[in-house]
C-alpha positions in Angstrom: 79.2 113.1 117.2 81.5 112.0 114.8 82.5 108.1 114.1 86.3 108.3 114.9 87.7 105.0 116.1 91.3 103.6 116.2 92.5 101.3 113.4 93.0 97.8 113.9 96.4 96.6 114.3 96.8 95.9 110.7 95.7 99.3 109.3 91.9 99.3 108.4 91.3 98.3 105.0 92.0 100.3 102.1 91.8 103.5 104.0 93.8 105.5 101.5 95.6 108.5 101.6 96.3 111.6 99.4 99.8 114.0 99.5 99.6 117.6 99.9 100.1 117.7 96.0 96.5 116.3 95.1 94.7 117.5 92.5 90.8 118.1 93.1 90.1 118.2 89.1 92.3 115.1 88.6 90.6 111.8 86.9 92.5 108.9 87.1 94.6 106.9 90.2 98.0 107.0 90.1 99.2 103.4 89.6 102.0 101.1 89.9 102.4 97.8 87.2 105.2 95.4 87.1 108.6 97.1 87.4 107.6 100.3 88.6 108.0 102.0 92.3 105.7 102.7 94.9 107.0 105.7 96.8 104.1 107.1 99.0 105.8 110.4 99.2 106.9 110.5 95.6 103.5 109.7 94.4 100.8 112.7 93.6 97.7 110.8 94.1 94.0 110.8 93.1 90.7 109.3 94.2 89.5 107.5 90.9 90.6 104.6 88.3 90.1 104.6 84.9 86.7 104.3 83.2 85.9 100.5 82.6 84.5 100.0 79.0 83.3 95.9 78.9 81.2 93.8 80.7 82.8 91.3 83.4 80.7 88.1 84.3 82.0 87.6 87.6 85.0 89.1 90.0 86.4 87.2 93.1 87.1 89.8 95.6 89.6 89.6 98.8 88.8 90.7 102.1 91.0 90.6 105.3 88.0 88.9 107.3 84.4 87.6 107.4 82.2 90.3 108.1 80.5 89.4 111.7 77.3 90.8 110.6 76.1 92.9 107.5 73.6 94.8 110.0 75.6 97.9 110.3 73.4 99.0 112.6 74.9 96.0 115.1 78.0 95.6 113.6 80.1 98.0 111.8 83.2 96.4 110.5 85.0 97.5 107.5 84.7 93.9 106.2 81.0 94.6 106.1 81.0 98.3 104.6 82.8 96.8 102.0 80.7 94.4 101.3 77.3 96.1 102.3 77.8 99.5 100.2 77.3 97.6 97.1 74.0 96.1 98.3 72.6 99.6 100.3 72.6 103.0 99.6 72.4 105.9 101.7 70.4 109.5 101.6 73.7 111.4 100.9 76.5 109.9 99.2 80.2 110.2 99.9 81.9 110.5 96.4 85.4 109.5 95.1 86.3 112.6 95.2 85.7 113.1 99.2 83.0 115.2 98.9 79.3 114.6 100.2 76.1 115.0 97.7 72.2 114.2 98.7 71.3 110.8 96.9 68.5 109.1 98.0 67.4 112.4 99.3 67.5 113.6 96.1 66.9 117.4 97.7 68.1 118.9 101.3 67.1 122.2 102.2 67.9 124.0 105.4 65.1 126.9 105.9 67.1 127.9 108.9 70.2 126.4 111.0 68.6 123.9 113.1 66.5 123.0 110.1 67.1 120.3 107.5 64.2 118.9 104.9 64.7 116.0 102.7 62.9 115.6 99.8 63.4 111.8 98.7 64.2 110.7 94.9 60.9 108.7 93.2 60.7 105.6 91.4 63.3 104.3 94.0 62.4 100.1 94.9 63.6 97.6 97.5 65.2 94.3 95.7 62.1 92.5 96.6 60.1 95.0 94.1 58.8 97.5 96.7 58.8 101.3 96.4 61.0 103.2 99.1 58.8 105.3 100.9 59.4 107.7 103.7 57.8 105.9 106.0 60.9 103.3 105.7 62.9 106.6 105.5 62.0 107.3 108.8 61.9 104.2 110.3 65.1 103.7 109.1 66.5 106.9 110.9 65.1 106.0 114.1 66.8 102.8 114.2 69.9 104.5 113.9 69.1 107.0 116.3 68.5 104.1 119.0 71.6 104.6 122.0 72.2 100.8 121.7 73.3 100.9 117.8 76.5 101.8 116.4 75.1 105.1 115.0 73.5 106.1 118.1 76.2 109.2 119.0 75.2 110.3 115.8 71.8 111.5 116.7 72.7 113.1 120.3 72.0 117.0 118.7 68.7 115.7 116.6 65.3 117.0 118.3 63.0 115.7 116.1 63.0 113.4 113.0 59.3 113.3 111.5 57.3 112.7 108.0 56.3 115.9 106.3 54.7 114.8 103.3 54.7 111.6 100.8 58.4 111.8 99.9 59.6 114.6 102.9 61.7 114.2 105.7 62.2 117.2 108.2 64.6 116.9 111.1 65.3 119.4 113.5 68.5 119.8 115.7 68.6 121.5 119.2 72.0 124.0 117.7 73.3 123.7 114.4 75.1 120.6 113.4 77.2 120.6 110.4 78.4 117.4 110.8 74.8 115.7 110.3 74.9 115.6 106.6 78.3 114.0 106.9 76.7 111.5 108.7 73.6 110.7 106.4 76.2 109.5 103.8 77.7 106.8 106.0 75.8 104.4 108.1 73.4 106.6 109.8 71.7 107.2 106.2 71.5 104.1 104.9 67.9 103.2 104.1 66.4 99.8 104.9 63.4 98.0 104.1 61.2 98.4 107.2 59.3 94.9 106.4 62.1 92.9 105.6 64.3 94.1 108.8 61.3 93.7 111.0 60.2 90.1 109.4 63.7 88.7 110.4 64.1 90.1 113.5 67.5 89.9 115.8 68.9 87.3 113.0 68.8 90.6 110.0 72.2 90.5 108.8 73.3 87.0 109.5 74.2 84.2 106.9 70.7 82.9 105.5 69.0 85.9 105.3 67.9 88.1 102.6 68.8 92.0 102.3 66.8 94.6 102.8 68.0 97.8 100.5 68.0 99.5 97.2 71.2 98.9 96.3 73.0 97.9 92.5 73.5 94.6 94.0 71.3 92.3 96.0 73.0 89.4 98.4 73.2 86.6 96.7 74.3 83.6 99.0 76.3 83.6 102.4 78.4 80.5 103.2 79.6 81.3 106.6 83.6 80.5 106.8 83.8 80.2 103.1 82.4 83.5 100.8 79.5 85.9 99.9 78.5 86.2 96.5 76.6 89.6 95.3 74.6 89.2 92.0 73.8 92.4 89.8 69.9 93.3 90.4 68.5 93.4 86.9 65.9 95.7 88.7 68.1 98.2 89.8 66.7 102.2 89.8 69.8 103.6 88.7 72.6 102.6 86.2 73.3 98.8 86.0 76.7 97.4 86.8 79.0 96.4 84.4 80.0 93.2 86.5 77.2 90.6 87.0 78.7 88.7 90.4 81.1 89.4 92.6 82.6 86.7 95.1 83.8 87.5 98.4 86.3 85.4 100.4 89.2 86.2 103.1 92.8 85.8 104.2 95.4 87.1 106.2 98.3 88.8 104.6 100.4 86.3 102.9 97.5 84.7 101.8 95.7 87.5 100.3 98.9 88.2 98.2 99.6 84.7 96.8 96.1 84.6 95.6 96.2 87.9 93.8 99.8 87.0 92.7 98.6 83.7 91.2 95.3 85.3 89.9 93.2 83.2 92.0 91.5 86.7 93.3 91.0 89.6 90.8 91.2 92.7 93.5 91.1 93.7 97.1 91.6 97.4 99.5 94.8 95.9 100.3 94.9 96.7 104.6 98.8 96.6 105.6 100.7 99.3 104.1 103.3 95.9 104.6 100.6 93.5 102.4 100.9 96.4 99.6 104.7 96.8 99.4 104.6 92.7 98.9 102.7 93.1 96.4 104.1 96.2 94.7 105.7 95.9 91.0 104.1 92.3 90.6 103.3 91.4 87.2 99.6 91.4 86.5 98.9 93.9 89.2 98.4 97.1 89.3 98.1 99.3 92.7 96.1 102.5 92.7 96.1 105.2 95.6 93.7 107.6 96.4 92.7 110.3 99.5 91.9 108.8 103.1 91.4 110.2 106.4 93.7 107.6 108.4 97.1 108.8 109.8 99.9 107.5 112.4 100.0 109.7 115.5 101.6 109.4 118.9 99.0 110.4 121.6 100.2 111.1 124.9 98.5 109.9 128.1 97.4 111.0 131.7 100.6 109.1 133.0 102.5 112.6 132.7 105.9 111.8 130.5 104.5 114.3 127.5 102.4 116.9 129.8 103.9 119.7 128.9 103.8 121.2 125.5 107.0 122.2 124.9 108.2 118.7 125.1 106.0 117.2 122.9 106.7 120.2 120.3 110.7 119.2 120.8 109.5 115.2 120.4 107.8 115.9 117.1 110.8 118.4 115.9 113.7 115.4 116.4 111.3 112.8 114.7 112.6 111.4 111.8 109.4 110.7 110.1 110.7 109.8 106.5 113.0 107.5 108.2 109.7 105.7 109.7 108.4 105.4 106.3 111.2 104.3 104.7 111.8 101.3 107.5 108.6 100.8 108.6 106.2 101.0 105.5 108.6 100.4 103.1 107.6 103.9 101.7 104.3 103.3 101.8 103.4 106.4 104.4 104.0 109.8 103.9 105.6 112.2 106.8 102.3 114.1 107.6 102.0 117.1 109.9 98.5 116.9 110.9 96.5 114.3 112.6 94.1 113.3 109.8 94.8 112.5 106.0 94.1 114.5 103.2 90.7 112.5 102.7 89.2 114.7 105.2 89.5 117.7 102.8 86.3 117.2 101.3 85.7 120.5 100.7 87.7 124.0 100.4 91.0 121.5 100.0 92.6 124.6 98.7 92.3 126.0 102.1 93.4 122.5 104.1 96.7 122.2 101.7 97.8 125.7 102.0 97.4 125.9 105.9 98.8 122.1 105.9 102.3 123.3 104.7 102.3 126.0 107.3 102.2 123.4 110.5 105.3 124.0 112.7 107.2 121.1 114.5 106.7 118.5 112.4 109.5 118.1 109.6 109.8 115.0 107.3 113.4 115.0 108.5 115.0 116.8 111.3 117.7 119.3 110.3 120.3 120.3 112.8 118.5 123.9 113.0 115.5 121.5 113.6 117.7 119.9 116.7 118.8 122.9 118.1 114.9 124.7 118.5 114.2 121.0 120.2 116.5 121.0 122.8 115.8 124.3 123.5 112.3 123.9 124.3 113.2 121.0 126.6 115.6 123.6 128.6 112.5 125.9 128.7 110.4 123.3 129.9 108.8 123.9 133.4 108.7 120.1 134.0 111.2 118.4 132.0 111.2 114.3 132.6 113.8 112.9 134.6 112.7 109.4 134.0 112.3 107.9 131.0 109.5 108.5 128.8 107.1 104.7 128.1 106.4 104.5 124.6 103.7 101.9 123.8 103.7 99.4 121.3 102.9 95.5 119.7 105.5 93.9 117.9 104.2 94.6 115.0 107.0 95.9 111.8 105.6 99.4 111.8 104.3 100.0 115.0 108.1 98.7 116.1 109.9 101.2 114.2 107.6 103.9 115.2 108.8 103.1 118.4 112.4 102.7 117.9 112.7 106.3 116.2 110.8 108.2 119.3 113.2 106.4 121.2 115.9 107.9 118.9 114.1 111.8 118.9 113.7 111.7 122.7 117.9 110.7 122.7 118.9 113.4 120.4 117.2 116.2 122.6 119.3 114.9 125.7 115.7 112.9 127.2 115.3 109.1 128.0 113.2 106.3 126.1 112.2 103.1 127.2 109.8 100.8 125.1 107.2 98.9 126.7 105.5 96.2 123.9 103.0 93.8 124.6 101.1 91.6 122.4 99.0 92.8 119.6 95.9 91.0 121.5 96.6 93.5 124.3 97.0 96.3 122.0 93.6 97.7 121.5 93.8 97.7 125.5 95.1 101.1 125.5 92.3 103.0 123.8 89.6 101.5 126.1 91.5 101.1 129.0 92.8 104.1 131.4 94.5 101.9 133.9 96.6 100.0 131.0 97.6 103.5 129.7 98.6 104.3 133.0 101.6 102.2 132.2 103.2 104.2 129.3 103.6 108.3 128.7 102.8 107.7 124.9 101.4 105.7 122.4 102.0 104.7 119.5 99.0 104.5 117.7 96.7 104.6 114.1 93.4 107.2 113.4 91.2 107.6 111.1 87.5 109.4 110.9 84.1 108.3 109.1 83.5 112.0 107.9 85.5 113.9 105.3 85.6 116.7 107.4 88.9 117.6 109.7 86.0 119.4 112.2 84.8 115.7 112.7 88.6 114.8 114.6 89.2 118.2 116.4 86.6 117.4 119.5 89.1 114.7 120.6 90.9 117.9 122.5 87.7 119.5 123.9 88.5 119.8 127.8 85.6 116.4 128.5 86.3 114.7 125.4 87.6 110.8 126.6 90.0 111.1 123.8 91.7 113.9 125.6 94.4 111.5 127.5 96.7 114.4 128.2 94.7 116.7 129.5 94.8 120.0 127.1 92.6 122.6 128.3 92.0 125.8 126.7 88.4 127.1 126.6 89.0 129.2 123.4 90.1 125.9 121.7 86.8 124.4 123.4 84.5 127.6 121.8 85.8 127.7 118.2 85.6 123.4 118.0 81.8 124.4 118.9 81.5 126.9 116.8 82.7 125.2 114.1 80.8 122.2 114.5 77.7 124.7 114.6 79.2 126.3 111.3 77.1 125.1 108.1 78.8 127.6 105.8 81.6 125.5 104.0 84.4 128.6 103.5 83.4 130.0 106.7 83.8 126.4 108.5 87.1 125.9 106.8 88.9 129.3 108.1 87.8 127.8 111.7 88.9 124.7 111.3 92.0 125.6 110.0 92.3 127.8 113.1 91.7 125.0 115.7 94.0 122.7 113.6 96.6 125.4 114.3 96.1 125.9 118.3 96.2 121.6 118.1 99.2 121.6 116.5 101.1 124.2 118.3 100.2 122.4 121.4 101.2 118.9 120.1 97.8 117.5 122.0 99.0 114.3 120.0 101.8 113.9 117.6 101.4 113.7 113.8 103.6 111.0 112.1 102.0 110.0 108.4 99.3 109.8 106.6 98.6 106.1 105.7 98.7 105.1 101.5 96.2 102.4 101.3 95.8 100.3 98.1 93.6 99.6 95.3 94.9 95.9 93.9 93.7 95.1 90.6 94.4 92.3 88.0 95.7 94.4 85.2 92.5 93.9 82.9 90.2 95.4 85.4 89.6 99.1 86.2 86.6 101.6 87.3 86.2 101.0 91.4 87.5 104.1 93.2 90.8 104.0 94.9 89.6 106.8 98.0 88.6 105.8 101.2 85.0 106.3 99.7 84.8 103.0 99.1 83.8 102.0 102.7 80.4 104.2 102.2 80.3 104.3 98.0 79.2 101.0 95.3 82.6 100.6 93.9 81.9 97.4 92.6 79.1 98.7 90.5 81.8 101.0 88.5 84.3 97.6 88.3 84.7 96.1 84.9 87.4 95.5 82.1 89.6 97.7 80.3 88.4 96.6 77.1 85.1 96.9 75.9 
């Protein structure tokens, strides 16, 4: 299954997000320096900075928290992705650009559909001087396969993972599985050192203890509560980075932006949409944007408010969704009509921008045409509310006026709002919890997915899926997700996905609001890292450097 998980309060970092404009040949981020504007829906946006040209001895990077662990296998934090995909690599690679390529496989072949071989790269070593082999290959995959790691639902369709020669891998899959590869180039493929992992035992990943990868950088010292420091491996396989150390250290918003302000830090994936406008038009900053799966939906719940499909569809016609840009994210989101971003489109992204423009119920702004078609769905409406409709919600700036303007859309169709907000500690409360939803009718909520695929969000409305709050059940929705899924043909995958993002929409199973701009901060003299949601799974740090040579 695919990793989908709900964003923490302050959006996860960096996950950044692309318009419909985007340009899959384009080479360089749009950015923002002193005196300019960031306007999320003004901006056409690309994965990748500039080139750097010169050397930089060291970088002190910001990050919103300590990492609890840098075992993804235990803990998978985006603190520690960040930090970790400079140090590990993976057997495919997720590049700027959203797309997927083998890496340390440096082959896959797939004889037949339930078939995949990996032929590994040579001359690939461990930091501590040792060749990769496929025994640590395979090793490594059976880790990840075990139920009690985070990876674990990643390996429910694998039937078999053995060693098929000195540098081979073969894995079988009980049906077709297209998302698999997606999966080998996040942290189901990363590749660890069997003796090192094994020789520290349950304390792997914890301050004190050496890594155990292949990656540009090696760990260089952990001072728990304080920073991380990375230094360049001299040893490396591949190309060698252009920076020799890089420093890690955290803070919450205000603090993260006074030390990028002042210079004391040279870069960060800002997290808050909120932390970037702050820091928007400062001088000796510039912001870059690139794709990203993340989004702001409204998912509707068992408690019955939003069962019926013609009242969601009205709902998402009267929502002002510029307006929430404007006041929440100080134009830092951009009114989106599907529920994941344009990072998803890692492949075929002709296909996913044409059929993106053609979503119904969903306008940027509601016209009075717009108004009209919504308040006569609610009059056609088997089961129209006669109490008001819970919204849920923190306190939190966006989350607040997300609120406020469903309040305002369910108003303006003749139907009742009533916000219920509890504290962002509670928050999380709702995903997990079905008694807490039981509370509110919708929530107000954040998204992203691990895979740039949109086939690796559209099981959340399969009739079982736990994701599935509302209830939608149509068994021709349930047959194409599978077959999709099952589909390793890209083109052919598209035209199905783009049909089951069509039967989603239509039915308003949840309710797209924006696709989340995340960004890039960089002191003015630096350039190279990439500014796409890549960066969770991809060594940006190893492309980071100066402008000048």
């Amino acid at each position: 299954m695919n990793r989908i998980a709900p964003r923490r309060t302050a959006l996860t970092a960096g996950l950044v997000v692309t318009s419909v404009a985007l340009a899959a040949g384009c080479s360089g981020a749009t950015q923002n320096a002193a005196g300019t504007a960031g306007n999320a829906a003004a901006l056409t946006l690309t994965p990748t900075t500039p080139a750097a040209k010169g050397e930089l001895a060291h970088a002190n990077w910001l990050l919103e928290d300590e990492p609890d662990s840098l075992d993804l296998d235990t803990q998978g934090s985006s603190a520690g992705r960040v930090v970790l995909t400079n140090i590990c690599e993976r057997l495919y690679q997720l590049q700027p650009d959203m797309s997927t390529k083998p890496f340390l496989a440096e082959k896959a072949e797939t004889p037949d559909d339930t078939t995949l071989v990996l032929t590994l790269r040579s001359g690939v070593t461990f930091h501590d001087g040792t060749p990769m082999t496929a025994d640590d290959v395979l090793w490594s995959l059976k880790r990840h396969a075990d139920p009690d790691m985070e990876q674990g639902d990643e390996f429910g369709n694998v039937a078999a993972m053995k060693k098929t020669g000195d540098r081979q891998i073969t894995i079988t899959f009980k049906a077709p599985d297209a998302m698999f590869s997606k999966a080998l180039a996040g942290d189901a493929g990363i590749v660890w050192n069997k003796e090192q992992v094994e020789k520290a035992g349950k304390d792997f990943g914890t301050p004190g203890q050496p890594d155990a990868c292949t990656g540009p950088y090696t760990l260089g010292a952990w001072k728990s509560g304080d920073s991380i420091t990375l230094r360049r491996h001299e040893g490396y396989w591949g190309t060698k980075p252009l920076t020799k150390q890089v420093t890690f250290r955290w803070a919450g918003d205000s603090a993260l932006v006074n030390a990028l302000m002042t210079g004391a830090a040279d870069g960060a994936y800002a997290e808050s949409p909120n932390t970037a406008s702050a820091l928007n038009g400062k001088k000796g900053i510039e912001q870059h944007y690139g794709p990203s799966t993340a989004s702001l939906v409204l998912i509707p719940t068992e408690r019955g408010g939003l069962k019926d499909p013609k009242i969601r569809r009205a709902l998402s016609l009267a929502l002002d969704r510029k307006g929430i840009a404007a006041s929440g994210y100080g134009s830092m989101v951009q009114p989106w009509s599907t529920p994941v971003g344009s990072g998803a489109w890692g492949y075929e992204k002709n296909v996913f921008a044409a059929a993106q423009k053609d979503i119904a119920h969903a306008p940027a702004s509601p016209t009075a045409d717009d108004i009209a078609a919504a308040k006569k769905l609610v009059k056609e409406a088997g089961t129209a509310p006669t109490e008001a409709i819970v919204i849920g919600t923190d306190a939190s700036q966006g989350r607040s006026v997300v609120a406020n303007a469903v309040r305002a859309a369910l108003q303006r169709i003749g139907l009742q709002g009533r916000i219920k907000t509890v504290p962002t500690s509670q928050f999380e409360q709702y995903y997990s919890d079905p008694d807490v939803r039981g509370e509110i009718d919708v929530l107000v909520a954040d998204w992203y997915i691990s895979k740039a695929d949109p086939m690796g969000f559209y099981d959340n409305a399969l009739s079982g899926s736990s994701n599935n709050w509302v209830g939608f059940k149509d068994p021709a929705y349930d047959a194409k997700v599978e077959q999709a899924l099952g589909t390793l043909d890209d083109a052919k995958r598209a035209k199905l996905a783009v049909d089951v993002q069509k039967t989603f929409t239509d039915a308003a199973v949840w309710i797209s609001v924006a696709q989340v701009p995340s960004v890039l901060v960089l002191n003015e003299k630096l350039t190279g890292p990439p500014a796409s949601m890549a960066y969770l799974y991809y060594p940006w740090a190893a492309l980071l450097g100066a402008k000048k040579g």
